[in-house]
C-alpha positions as CSV (number, residue, x, y, z in Angstrom):
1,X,0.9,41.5,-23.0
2,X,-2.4,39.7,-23.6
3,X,0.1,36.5,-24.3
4,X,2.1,36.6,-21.4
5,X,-1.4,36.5,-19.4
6,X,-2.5,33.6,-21.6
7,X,0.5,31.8,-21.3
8,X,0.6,32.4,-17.0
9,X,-2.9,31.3,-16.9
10,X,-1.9,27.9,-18.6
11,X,0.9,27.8,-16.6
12,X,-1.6,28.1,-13.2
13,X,-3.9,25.5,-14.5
14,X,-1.0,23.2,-14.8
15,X,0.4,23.4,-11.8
16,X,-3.1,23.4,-10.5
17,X,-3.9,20.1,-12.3
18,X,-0.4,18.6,-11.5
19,X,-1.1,19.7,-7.5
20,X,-4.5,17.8,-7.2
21,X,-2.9,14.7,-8.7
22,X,-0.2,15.1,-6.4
23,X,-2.9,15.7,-3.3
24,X,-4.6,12.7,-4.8
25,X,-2.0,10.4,-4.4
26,X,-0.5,11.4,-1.4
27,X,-4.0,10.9,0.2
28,X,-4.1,7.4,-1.4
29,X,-0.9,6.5,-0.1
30,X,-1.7,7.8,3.5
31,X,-5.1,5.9,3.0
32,X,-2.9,2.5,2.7
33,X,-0.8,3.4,5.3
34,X,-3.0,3.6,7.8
35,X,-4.4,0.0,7.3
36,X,-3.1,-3.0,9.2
37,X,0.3,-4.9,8.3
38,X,-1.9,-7.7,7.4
39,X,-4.6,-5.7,5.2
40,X,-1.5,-4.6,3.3
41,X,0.2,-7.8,3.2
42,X,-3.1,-8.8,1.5
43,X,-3.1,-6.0,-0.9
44,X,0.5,-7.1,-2.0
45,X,-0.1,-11.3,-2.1
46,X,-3.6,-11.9,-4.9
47,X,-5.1,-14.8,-3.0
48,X,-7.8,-15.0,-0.6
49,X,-7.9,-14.0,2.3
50,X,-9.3,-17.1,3.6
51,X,-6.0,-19.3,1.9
52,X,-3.5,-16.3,3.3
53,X,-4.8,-17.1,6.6
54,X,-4.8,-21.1,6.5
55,X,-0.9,-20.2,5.1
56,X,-0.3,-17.8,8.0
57,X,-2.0,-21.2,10.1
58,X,0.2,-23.3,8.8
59,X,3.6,-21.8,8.9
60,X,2.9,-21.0,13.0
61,X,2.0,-24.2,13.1
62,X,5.1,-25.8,11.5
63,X,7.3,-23.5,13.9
64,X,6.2,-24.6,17.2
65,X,6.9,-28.1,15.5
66,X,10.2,-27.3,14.7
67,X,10.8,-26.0,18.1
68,X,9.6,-28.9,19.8
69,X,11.9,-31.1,17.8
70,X,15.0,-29.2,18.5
71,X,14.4,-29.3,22.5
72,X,13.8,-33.1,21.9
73,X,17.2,-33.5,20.7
């Protein structure tokens, strides 16, 4: 009898360890969630922010080119 106590309380402590690792990265994962597009966008992309943002510059800047040559023609 004294065993198949032993054995459930190692069985609670697992599932008690596996639960808070679970809880732990669920709140992690809500954590980054609740950021911006752009702060995760930077978590994905390792540069700077300062060079993402002269990118992000650049590329809006290129459309409106591009859309100002196409009504041209």
């Amino acid at each position: 009898m004294n065993e198949v106590n032993e054995a459930m309380d190692e069985t609670k402590e697992m599932s008690l360890e596996a639960l808070q690792e679970e809880n732990k990265r669920l709140q992690e994962e809500n954590e980054r969630l609740n950021r911006s597009i752009k702060e995760r966008m930077y978590d994905k992309i390792h540069v700077s922010v300062r060079t993402m943002d002269i990118f992000i510059g650049f590329m809006c800047v290129l459309f409106v080119v591009i859309v100002i040559l196409g009504m041209l023609k």
